[in-house]
Steps between C-alpha positions, in 0.01 A plus 500: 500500500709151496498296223408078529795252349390224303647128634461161296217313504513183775271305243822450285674430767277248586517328153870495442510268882198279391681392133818429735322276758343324183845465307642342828206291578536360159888458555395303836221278323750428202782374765265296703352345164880440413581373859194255437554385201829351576401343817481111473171316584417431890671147585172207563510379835538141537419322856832366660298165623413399102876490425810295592849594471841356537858649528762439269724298622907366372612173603439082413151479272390130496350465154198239510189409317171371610210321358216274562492122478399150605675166686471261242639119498878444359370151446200482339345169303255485253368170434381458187217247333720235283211417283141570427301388777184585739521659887358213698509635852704795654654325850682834554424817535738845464716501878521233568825330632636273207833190527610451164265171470216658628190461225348841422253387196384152347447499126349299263581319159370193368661485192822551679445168704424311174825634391696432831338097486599482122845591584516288805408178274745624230795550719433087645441408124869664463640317750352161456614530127862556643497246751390292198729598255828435786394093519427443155892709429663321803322166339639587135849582731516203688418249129816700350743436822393144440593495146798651590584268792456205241689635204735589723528116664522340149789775408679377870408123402635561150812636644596229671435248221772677311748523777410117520532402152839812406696250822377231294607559169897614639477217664429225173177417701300671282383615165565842377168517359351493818715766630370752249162399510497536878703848457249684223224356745658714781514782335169532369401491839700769595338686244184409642558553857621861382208567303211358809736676770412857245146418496464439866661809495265665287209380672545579845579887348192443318344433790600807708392714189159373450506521920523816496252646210207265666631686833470823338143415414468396878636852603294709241194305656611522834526957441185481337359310805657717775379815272123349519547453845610843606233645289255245662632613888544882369131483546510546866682830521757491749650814717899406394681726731448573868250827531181650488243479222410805365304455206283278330292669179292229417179325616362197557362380172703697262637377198875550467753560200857373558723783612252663703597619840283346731696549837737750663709390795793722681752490808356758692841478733732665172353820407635815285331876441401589188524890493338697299782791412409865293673470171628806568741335784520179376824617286677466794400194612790170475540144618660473814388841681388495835145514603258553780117350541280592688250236614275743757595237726898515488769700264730194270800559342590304165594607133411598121473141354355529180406839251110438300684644154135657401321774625125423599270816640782735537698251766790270450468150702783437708546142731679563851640164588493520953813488672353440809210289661178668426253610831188245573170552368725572111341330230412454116373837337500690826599895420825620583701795469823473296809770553812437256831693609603601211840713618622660780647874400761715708482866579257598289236786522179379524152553643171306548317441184252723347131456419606577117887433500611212275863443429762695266230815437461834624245620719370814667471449908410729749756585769405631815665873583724539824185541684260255369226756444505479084647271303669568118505302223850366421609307180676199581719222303405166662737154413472187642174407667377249801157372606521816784823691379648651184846643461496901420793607209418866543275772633474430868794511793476263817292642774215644210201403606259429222135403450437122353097518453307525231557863402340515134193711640744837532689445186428821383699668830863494543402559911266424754447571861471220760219555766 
């Protein structure tokens, strides 16, 4: 009879596979979780017709800025009210065509006539006084040139007396008596002649001296007349300069203080820009750069004439004086467009300017890969900006091709895909 042999039991078998298929499908779930865990986030796709680029490029970089402005008059004239007075009647009105004795307003003040009338008597007053005062000193002059003119005929007369009776006496004709009496009689009227010659002297300076203070009166009178008499015609406003009037802030009726504008007249034929310049660029701004203005109806060249020291709303005012003839239809507070070259820079790296990328700072950019499908951010050192350019100092090579738009919605990713 054969005996059975005992063999081990497949259930075991069985068991010993099943814990290695589970130890290796643990191994494989703990590498993929590993493999996971270190992959980086799926790049955001960004659509290529939302963006703009530009390559980087080495060579000249123009540097420029740009603002906003207005033509305004280099000759402008405000004409103001010389004393209190009342708007009588407005013959002009804002553009019209001005000469410089073209009447714009007529004013009134009647106290100011009574004044101009009281001078106007006081001035002939003055003068009729003077013309007075030169007979009655030429009459006083004349009576002492007589006096003169007879002392000095008695001291003549008296001097030949003594010739007559000194021949005399050497000759035994005469007394000796005589001869003295005749001599001390001649020379007291020398005396005398000396002494009238001294006053007629005296009087004829006295008469230029008290001339000239009644004169002086005359002038003061004369100023004070003309003054009356330029306040009295400074009430019909004239234009003063060849132009166009431009303003007139006051109404018929009105009562006016002295010193108050009441009219504004320009040459509409010499105009400058005011531009309105960031305060961020306006650092670089100087006299005597070249500039270019932009009418919409023709480009002019001229230059930086003048530098507003004070900041106002975040802009610096700077006047561009034209070099050239400006276009037809340019006038008074039309709006321009003002570019100041501010240098002109050789081989440099640079590349146009981004949304976000101010001068001397570092930014992150995106660059486009090889193939333009993604795009990685990039840290870049930027230097010297333009209105459209800024140099690059490090982080980017000619030929890079970089994104300029408004990137700020994928700061969080270092890359994106272009679709």
């Amino acid at each position: 009879m054969a005996m059975d042999i005992q063999r081990p039991s497949n259930a075991r078998a069985k068991k010993i596979r099943r814990i290695i298929y589970v130890g290796v499908g643990i191994l494989l779930l703990s590498g993929a979780t590993l493999g996971l865990s270190h992959l980086k986030p799926a790049a955001p796709s960004v659509d290529r017709a939302t963006i703009w680029t530009d390559d980087v490029k080495r060579g000249p970089m123009l540097r420029e800025m740009r603002g906003l402005g207005t033509l305004i008059p280099e000759d402008i004239r405000w004409i103001p009210a010389l004393t209190e007075c009342r708007v009588e009647r407005l013959v002009l009105r804002p553009g019209a065509i001005v000469k410089p004795d073209s009447i714009i307003l007529e004013l009134s003040n009647p106290t100011l006539q009574r004044d101009a009338l009281d001078a106007e008597y006081q001035l002939k007053g003055a003068q009729a006084d003077y013309e007075n005062l030169k007979v009655q000193l030429q009459s006083e002059l004349l009576n002492q040139r007589a006096t003169e003119a007879s002392v000095r005929s008695e001291y003549e007369q008296a001097k030949i007396q003594h010739d007559v009776d000194e021949k005399l006496r050497q000759q035994g004709l005469g007394a000796q008596l005589n001869a003295d009496l005749s001599r001390v009689k001649e020379e007291q009227l020398a005396i005398r002649t000396q002494l009238e010659a001294d006053r007629t002297k005296n009087a004829m300076d006295s008469v230029q001296s008290r001339l000239l203070a009644q004169s002086t009166k005359v002038d003061e009178q004369r100023a004070l007349y003309a003054l009356r008499r330029s306040e009295l015609d400074a009430l019909h406003v004239r234009a003063g300069i060849d132009g166009v009037l431009q303003l007139v802030p006051v109404e018929e009726g009105q009562h006016v203080l002295p010193g108050t504008n009441i009219a504004r007249v320009a040459d509409p034929k010499k105009l400058k820009a005011e531009i309105k310049i960031a305060e961020t660029q306006a650092k670089d701004a100087m006299i005597g750069q070249k500039a270019t203005i932009d009418t919409r109806n023709g480009i002019v060249k001229g230059h930086v004439s003048r530098i507003d020291p004070s900041v106002q709303n975040g802009t610096v005012t700077v006047d561009v004086v034209m070099d050239e003839p400006l276009p037809p239809g340019a006038r008074p507070d039309l709006s321009v467009d003002g570019t100041i070259e501010i240098e002109n820079l050789q081989n440099v790296l640079y590349v146009g300017r981004p949304v976000h990328g101010q001068s001397d700072s570092t930014v992150g950019i995106f660059k486009l890969d090889a193939d333009g499908s993604e795009a990685s951010r990039v840290n870049v050192k930027l230097g010297r900006s333009s209105v459209n350019t800024i140099e690059i100092l490090s982080g980017l090579n000619v030929g890079d091709k970089v994104i300029l738009s408004d990137m700020s919605a994928w700061d969080t990713f270092d890359r994106i895909r272009l679709k």
